[in-house]
N, C-alpha and C positions, 0 to 999 in steps of 0.2 A: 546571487545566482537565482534564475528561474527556476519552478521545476519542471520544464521542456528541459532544460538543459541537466539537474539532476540526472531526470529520467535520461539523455541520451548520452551521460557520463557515465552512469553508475547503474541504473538496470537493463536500460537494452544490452547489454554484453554480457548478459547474464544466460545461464543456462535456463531454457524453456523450460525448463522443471521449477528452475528455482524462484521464477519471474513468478508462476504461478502462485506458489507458497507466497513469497514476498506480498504479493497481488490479494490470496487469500485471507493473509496476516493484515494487508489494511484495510481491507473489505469489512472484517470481521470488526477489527477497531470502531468502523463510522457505521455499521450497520446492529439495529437491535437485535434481529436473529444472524444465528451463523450463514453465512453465504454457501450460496452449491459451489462444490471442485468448480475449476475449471477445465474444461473438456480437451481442448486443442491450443494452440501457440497462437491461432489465427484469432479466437474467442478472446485471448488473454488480451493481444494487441488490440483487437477492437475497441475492448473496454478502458482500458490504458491512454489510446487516442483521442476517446469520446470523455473522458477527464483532463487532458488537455486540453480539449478544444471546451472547455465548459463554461470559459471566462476569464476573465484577466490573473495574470501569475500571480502570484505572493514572491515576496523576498523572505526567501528562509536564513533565517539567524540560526546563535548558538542557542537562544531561549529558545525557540519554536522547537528545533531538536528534542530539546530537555522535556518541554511539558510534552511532544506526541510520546516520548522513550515512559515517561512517568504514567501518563495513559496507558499505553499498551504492557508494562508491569503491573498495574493494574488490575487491569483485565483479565491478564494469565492466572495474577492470582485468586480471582475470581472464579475463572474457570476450576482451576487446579481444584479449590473447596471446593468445588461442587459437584465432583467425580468424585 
């Protein structure tokens, strides 16, 4: 499975609130400082599209899942210590 098709299986049908959050949650993952909100639905999509259009897809396995899930526990845990 691409993730074009990911995304238009499993996040576009998502509530604009929650694309957000999701959007913010990976942003936050690949980026060293935390990312701004995102503003609007139409911001969210831009960025969403402008990662799709970035380059050639990947084929996501059950590994890839595991190490992004293990990454972003992670991270929370990191955060969590440090509040």
């Amino acid at each position: 499975m691409t993730v074009k098709e990911i995304y238009e299986q499993t996040i576009k049908p998502l509530a604009a609130d929650d694309r957000a959050a999701l959007a913010n949650l990976i942003l936050d993952d690949l980026a060293p400082e935390p990312p701004n909100a995102f503003h609007s639905e139409d911001e969210l999509e831009q960025m969403l599209l402008a990662g799709l259009n970035s380059g050639p897809g990947i084929t996501v396995t059950p590994e890839y899942w595991q190490k992004k899930k293990e990454r972003l526990v992670e991270r929370l845990g990191r955060r969590t210590a440090a509040q």
